[in-house]
C-alpha positions, 0 to 999 in steps of 0.5 A: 500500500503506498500513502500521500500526505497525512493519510488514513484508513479506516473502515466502517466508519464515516467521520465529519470534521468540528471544530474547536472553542477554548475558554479559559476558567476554573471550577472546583468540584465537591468529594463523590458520595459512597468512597472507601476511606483512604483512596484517592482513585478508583475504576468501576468494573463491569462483568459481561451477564451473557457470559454467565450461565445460572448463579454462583456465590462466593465466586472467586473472580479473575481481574487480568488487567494492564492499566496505565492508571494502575501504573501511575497511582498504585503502590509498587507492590499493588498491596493499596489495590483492593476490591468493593461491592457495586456500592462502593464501600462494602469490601470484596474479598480478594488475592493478589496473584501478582502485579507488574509495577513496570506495566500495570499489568493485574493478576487479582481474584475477587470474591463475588456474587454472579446472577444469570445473565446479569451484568455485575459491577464492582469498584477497584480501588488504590492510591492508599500510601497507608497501606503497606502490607497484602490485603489478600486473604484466603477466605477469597476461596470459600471453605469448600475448596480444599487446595488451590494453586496458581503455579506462581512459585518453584514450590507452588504454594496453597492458596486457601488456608489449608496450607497443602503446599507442593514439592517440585520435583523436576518441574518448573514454573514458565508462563501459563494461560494464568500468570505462571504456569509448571513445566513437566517433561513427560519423563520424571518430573512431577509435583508431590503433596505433603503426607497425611494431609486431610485433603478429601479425606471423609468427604461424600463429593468432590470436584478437581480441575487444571488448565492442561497444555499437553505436549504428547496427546498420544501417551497415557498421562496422569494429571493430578492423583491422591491416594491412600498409598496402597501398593496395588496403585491401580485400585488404591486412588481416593480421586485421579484425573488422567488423560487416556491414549486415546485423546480422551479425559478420565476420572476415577475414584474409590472410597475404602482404604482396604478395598478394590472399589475403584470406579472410573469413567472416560469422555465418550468422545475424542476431544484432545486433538491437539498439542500445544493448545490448552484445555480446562478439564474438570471431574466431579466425583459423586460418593454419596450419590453414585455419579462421576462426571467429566467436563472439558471446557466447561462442558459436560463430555461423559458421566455415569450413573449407579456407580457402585461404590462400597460406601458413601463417604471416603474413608476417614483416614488421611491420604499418604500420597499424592501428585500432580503431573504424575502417578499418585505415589509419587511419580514412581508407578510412572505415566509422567505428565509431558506439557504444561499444568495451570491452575489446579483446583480440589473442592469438597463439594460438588460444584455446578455445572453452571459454576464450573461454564463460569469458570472457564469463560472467565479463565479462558478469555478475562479480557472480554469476561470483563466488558468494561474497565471505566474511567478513573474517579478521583475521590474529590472530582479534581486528579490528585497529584494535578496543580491545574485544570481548564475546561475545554468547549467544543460547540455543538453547531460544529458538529456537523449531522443528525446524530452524535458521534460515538469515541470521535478523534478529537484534534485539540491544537492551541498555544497557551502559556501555562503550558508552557514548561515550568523552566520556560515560565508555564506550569506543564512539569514534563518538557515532554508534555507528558502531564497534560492528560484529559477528562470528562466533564466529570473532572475525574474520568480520563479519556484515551489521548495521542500526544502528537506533538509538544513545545516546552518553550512556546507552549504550542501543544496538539492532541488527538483526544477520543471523545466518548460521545461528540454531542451534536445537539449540546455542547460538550464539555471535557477538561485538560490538566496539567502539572503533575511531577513524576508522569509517564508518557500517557499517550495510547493507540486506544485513541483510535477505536477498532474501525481505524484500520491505520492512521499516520500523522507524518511526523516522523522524519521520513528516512526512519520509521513512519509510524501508524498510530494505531494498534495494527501497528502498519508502520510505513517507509520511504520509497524513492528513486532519487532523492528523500520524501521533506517533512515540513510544515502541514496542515496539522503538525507537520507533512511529507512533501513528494517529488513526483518525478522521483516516484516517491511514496511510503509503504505499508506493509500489512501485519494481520491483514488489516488494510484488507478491507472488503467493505464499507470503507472510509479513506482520507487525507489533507493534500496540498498539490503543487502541480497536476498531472494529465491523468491521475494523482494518486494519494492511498492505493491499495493494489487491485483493491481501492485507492483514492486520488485526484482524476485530472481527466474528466475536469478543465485543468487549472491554469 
């Protein structure tokens, strides 16, 4: 693809132009009722109701999230980071699996209640300098889950309060499909329990799980077995959760100690079809009423009825062995896990089918399981940490249609001296500008922004700033602060909502890199066949100035595809020709797909 001056693509999209009106005045605005004491920020979370199949209680929750707020507010060891109710201030229960102080990037499970089909809203607090020690609790796993590991540690540690720690032996810790996940070699390595623990010792029910990613799909492979340590290992395993040479998932289980009661059932269909890719497998072991059952993905593959079991609880004695990614003594009977386990969970209880459909949504893609992560609040409706703010007027009779317009770029170009650095006289902190961020009328909620350029010494700044919603019957209302010590580059590709197949601004210098300011990342360069493509002053910032006798134009080369847009489709670009050709002036083209240019054949030609 090859590009002219300050273009873009994007599809599905038809955009006017408005323009701007600044007015420079202060408001202070009073504290938001129903805070939790302390904090100073907050984010509103919303759970996605069409992923949640029926109700659960006490479900502990996974928030996957890398935030530039977090980033900018939250205590380095993320401690300050705690969790509350839809109203505010009744605390969640939760545990802090890991938090990246360098990116933002959360690992949390919060305790919460889910309704079918019901959106849930819950708040995510930090910025609380008096916190200094873990607000993770163990009563986040309610007190039917008998252990539960994250695979975070060499030795995974238990979650609950429990305390069934684990032994590595061989195995350890990569990157997982949560956080961390362990590595097992298919040959010797496993995971031992510690003796004579009470796990599912004198239980009626129990449900086990794990995120497997298996390596060999054609061997017999044991996932996680307990055991009372008989030698005849075959028929001495209190539950075990395997995976068959036949692709297929297995779960058995017995009840005595001094007994061949062992009972099993396998998937009745292959479902393993693939390495490398992971699978949530779950076994539900139904003691009291004589049932096993298989779920894979959350579904339920396999089950069977009238299992005949010499008794209706397990033996109250405590196990003696156990393993994960081995057999249950230990490792020694061999059929040794080769891949990756994740996230293996043990409940004395039977936990629903809806409970367990919820599970995996929620583990296997969190990024959409949580539709929406809000704007910050700030507890007294002014940005903690900002010395200044003005408000900024964009004039509804500028907004050309009939209809507003939904997360508009807005171009946000002025010269002011108070944004002029503090060496030079102004109260911008950052010579880069990077303390000038944007909100709602709310005075609290940050809007996504592309800072695109800067002077420190003049005060000239320009931004793109995506407006929620650009009203075209009332004026809007945003606000810009400034003058804040310590800020990181604020600046985010989320500027440009997914229809915005690339965007170029054309401000880089065009022997480098040309970079696309969206998250497609379509990053141009220069070709030529004599001489080099002039930035110099544009319309917005700065341009390119082509030499068309040297056949200049930029590159796109495509990363995923996005560029080819076979639907509706908008292109644009500001140009300035300084000459015409006889026949076409081309601007954007697409090879044998769509381009945009100036058709000097079919109109006089000026003179």
């Amino acid at each position: 693809m090859t590009a002219r001056h300050q273009p873009r693509v994007f599809s599905n999209l038809d955009l006017k132009t408005s323009l701007w009106i600044f007015s420079i005045f202060l408001i202070a605005q009073q504290g938001q009722a129903q805070w939790l004491d302390g904090y100073e920020y907050r984010k509103q979370l919303t759970v996605d109701g069409a992923d949640i199949s029926g109700s659960v209680t006490n479900f502990p929750l996974l928030v996957s999230i890398t935030d530039a707020e977090l980033l900018q507010y939250a205590a380095a060891t993320g401690y300050d980071i705690v969790f509350t109710d839809d109203d505010g201030t009744t605390r969640l229960n939760h545990e802090l699996q890991s938090y990246n102080s360098g990116s933002g990037e959360l690992l949390a499970w919060v305790q919460v209640s889910l309704s079918a089909a019901t959106d849930k809203e819950i708040f995510m607090y930090f910025g609380n300098p008096s916190i200094t020690a873990d607000q993770s609790t163990t009563a986040t796993w309610d007190a039917n889950f008998e252990a539960v590991y994250h695979m975070e540690e060499a030795n995974p540690l238990d979650a609950t309060n429990k305390d069934y720690d684990l032994t590595a032996n061989g195995a350890f810790p990569v990157a997982g499909n949560v956080g961390l996940a362990m590595q097992f070699d298919g040959a010797d390595d496993f995971l031992s329990f510690p003796d004579n623990t009470d796990i599912i010792r004198n239980v009626g029910q129990t449900t086990v799980s794990a995120w497997i990613r298996p390596d060999d799909i054609v061997s017999e492979q044991v996932i996680l077995g307990i055991s009372i340590g008989s030698p005849t290992i075959t028929q001495q395993s209190r539950v075990t959760i395997q995976f068959r040479n036949t692709q297929r998932m297995f779960i058995g289980g017995r009840t005595q100690d001094a007994t061949t009661d062992f009972q099993s059932v396998e998937e009745s269909s292959v479902s393993i079809t693939a390495a490398g890719q992971w699978y949530y497998f779950t076994g539900v072991v139904d003691y009291a009423n004589d049932e096993l059952k298989i779920f894979l993905n959350g579904i339920e593959v396999g089950s069977q009825t009238g299992v005949p079991w010499a008794q209706a609880l397990t033996d109250d004695t405590p196990p003696r062995n156990g393993a994960i990614g081995a057999e249950d003594n230990f490792g020694a009977g061999g059929r040794h896990f080769d891949g990756l386990i994740d996230e293996v969970r043990i409940s004395r209880t039977l936990r629903s089918p809806d409970w367990i459909s919820i599970t995996y949504n929620n583990l296997n893609d969190p990024a959409t399981f949580i539709k929406e992560v809000a704007g910050l609040e700030d507890v007294d409706g002014f940005l903690n940490g900002y010395t200044t703010r003005k408000p900024i007027t964009i004039d509804a009779s500028d907004v050309y249609g009939a209809e507003d317009l939904i997360n508009f770029p807005f171009l946000i170009s002025l010269t002011d001296n108070d944004l002029r650095s503090t060496g030079n006289g102004g109260k911008v902190e950052s010579t880069s500008g990077h303390d000038i961020v944007f909100t709602s009328s709310t005075g609290v909620q940050l809007l996504n922004h592309e800072l695109q350029s800067y002077d420190p010494a003049s005060g000239e700044y320009a931004a793109w700033v995506q407006i929620p919603t650009l009203d075209y019957n009332d004026n809007t209302e945003i606000y810009v602060y400034y003058g804040r010590t310590g800020a990181v580059n604020p600046s985010t590709a989320s500027t440009w909502d997914g229809d915005y197949a690339g965007v170029w601004h054309f401000e880089e210098d065009p022997t480098g890199t040309i970079l696309d300011a969206t998250s497609n990342d379509h990053d141009g360069t220069q070709v030529t066949t004599s001489g080099n493509i002039v930035r110099q002053p544009g319309k917005i910032g700065n341009g390119y100035d082509f030499e068309n006798a040297n056949e200049q134009k930029i590159t796109i080369p495509e990363n995923n595809n996005a560029l080819d847009i076979t639907n509706d489709m908008t292109l644009s670009a500001w140009i300035r020709p300084e000459s015409l050709d006889a026949g076409f002036d081309g601007i954007i083209d697409k090879l044998n797909s769509y381009n945009l240019f100036i058709d000097n054949t079919a109109f006089p030609r000026p003179v």
